[in-house]
C-alpha positions as CSV (number, residue, x, y, z in Angstrom):
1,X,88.5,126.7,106.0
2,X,92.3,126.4,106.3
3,X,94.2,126.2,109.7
4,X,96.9,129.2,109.5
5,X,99.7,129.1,111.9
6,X,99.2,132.4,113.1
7,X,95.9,133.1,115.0
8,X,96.2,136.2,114.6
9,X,97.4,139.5,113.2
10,X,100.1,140.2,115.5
11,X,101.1,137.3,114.5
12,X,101.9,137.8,111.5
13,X,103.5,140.5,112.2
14,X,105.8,138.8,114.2
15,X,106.7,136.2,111.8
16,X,107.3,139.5,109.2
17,X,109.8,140.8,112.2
18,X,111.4,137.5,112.2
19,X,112.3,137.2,109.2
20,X,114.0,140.7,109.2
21,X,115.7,139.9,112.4
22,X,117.1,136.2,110.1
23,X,118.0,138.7,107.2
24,X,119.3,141.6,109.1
25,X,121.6,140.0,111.5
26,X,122.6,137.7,109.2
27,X,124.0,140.2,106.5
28,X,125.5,142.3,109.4
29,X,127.5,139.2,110.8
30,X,128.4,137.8,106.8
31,X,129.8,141.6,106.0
32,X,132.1,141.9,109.8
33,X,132.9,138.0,108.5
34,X,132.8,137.0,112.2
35,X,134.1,133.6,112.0
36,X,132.0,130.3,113.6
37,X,128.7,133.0,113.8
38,X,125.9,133.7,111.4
39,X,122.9,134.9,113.6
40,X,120.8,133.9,110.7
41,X,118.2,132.3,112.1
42,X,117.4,133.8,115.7
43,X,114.3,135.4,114.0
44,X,113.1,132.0,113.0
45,X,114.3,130.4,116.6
46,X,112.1,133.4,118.5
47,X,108.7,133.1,116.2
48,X,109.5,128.7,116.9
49,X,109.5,129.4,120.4
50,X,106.8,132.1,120.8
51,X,104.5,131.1,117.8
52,X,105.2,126.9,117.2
53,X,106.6,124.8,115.0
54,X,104.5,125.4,112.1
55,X,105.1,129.7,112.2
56,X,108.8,128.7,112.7
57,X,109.3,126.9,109.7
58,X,107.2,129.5,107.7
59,X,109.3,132.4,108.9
60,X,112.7,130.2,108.4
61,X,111.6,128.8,104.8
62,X,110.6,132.6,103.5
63,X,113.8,134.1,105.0
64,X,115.8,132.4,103.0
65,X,113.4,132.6,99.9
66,X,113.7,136.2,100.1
67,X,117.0,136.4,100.8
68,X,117.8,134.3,98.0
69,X,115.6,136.7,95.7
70,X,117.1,139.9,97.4
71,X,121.1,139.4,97.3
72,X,122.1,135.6,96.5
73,X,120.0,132.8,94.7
74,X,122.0,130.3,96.5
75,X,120.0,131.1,99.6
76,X,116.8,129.3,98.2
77,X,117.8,126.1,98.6
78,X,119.0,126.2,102.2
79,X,115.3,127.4,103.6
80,X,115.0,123.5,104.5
81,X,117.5,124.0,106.9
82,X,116.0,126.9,108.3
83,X,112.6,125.2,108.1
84,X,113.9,122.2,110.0
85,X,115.4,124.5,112.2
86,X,111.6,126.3,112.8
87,X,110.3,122.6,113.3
88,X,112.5,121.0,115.8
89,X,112.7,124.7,118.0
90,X,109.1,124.7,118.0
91,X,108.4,121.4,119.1
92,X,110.9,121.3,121.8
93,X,109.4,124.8,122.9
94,X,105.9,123.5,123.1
95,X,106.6,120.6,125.1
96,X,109.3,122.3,127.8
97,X,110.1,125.9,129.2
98,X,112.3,127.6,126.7
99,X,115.6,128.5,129.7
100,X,119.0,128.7,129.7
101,X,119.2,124.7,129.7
102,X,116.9,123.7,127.3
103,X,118.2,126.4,125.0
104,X,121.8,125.2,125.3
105,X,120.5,121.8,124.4
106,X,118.6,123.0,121.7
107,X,121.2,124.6,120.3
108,X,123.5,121.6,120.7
109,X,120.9,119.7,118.4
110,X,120.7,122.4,115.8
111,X,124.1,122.4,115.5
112,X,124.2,118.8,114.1
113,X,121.1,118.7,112.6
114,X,121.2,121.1,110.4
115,X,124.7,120.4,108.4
116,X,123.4,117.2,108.4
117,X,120.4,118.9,106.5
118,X,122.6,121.7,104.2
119,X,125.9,119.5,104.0
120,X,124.0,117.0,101.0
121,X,122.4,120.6,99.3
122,X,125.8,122.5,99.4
123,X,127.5,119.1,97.8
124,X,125.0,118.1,95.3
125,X,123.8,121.5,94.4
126,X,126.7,123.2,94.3
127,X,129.3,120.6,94.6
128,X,130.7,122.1,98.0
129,X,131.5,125.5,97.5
130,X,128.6,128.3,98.6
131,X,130.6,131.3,98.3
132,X,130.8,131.3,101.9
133,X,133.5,131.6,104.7
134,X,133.9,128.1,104.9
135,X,134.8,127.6,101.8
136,X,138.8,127.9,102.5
137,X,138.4,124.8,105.4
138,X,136.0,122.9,102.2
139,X,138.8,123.4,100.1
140,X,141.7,122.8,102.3
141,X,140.1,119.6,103.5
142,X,139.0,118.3,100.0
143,X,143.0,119.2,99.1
144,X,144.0,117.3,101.9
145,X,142.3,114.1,100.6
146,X,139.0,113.9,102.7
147,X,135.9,112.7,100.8
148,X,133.6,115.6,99.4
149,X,130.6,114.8,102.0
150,X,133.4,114.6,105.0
151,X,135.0,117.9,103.9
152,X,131.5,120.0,103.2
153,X,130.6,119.0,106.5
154,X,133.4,119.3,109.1
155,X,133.4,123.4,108.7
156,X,129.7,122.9,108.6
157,X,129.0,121.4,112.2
158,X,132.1,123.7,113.7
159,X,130.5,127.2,112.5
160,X,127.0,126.4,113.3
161,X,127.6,124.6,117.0
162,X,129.0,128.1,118.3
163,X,126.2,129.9,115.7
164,X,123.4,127.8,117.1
165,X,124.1,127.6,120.4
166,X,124.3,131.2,120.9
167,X,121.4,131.9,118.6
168,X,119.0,129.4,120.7
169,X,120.6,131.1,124.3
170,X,120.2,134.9,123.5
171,X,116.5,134.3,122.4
172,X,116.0,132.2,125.5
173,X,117.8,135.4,127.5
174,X,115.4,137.7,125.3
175,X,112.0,135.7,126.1
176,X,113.2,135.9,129.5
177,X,113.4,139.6,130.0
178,X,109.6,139.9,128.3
179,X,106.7,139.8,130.1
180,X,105.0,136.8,130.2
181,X,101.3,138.1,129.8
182,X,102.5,140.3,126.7
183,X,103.3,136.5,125.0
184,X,100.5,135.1,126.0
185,X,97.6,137.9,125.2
186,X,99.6,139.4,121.8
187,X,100.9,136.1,120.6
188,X,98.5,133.2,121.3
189,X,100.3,130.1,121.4
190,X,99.0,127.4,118.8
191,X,98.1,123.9,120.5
């Protein structure tokens, strides 16, 4: 028989709520076009640090699968980000205590990792341009004689360290303010 990444069915139903949380917040922030935030992956960050790695990734990957099938195709592509994003949360959550600190240093990593990660699939996919808000600093840069890589990126790691930082700290301030036991007995944490 298979190993799932959910033991159970709450569980599941906590990855489901993850990925609604990914989707929700994200559209909210995209149509108020608050710049340097995207809140699109604090779903995925919350099952990562409550679930593991391995429920992390799965939540990330399918948010952006079915966001990609729900309102833009150019989505798809970009679940590796939010996949590597369910990874590296995970793993750091398994091995230390998921506060304030380690959260702001998680964040810090996020926030290079993945435009390292999505810089290469927004320039060779789409040659740069995503449709998104930092398309005007892609542009402007590009214009301004930077190399494509250089210019796809530099918006890139600006948006997501304020995005990922403040992502990883209010769902360190949110697993905080629940009760320990609830985590534990609802959730059981995969070894």
């Amino acid at each position: 028989m298979k190993s799932s990444p959910f033991r159970s069915t709450n569980a599941m139903i906590m990855a489901s709520l993850g990925i609604v949380i990914n989707i929700v917040f994200g559209t909210i922030v995209q149509t108020l076009q608050i710049p340097l935030l995207f809140l699109d992956t604090i779903g995925t960050i919350f099952v990562a640090v409550v679930l593991g790695p391995f429920a992390g990734a799965l939540t990330g990957g399918l948010t952006n699968i079915i966001q990609g099938m729900i309102t833009n195709p150019k989505n798809i592509p970009f679940a590796i980000v939010n996949i590597g994003i369910g990874l590296i949360v995970g793993f750091i959550a398994k091995r230390f205590k998921f506060n304030l600190k380690v959260a702001a240093i998680t964040g810090l990593i996020l926030s290079i990792v993945a435009p390292l990660i999505g810089t290469p699939i927004a320039v060779f996919v789409y040659g740069g341009v995503t449709g998104g808000g930092t398309d005007l600093i892609f542009a402007w840069l590009l214009a301004s004689g930077q190399r494509i890589f250089t210019a796809a990126f530099i918006p890139r790691i600006t948006g997501n360290f304020v995005d990922k930082i403040a992502s990883c700290i209010l769902v360190s301030l949110l697993i905080q303010k629940l009760p320990q036991n609830f985590i534990k007995e609802k959730f059981a944490k995969n070894a």
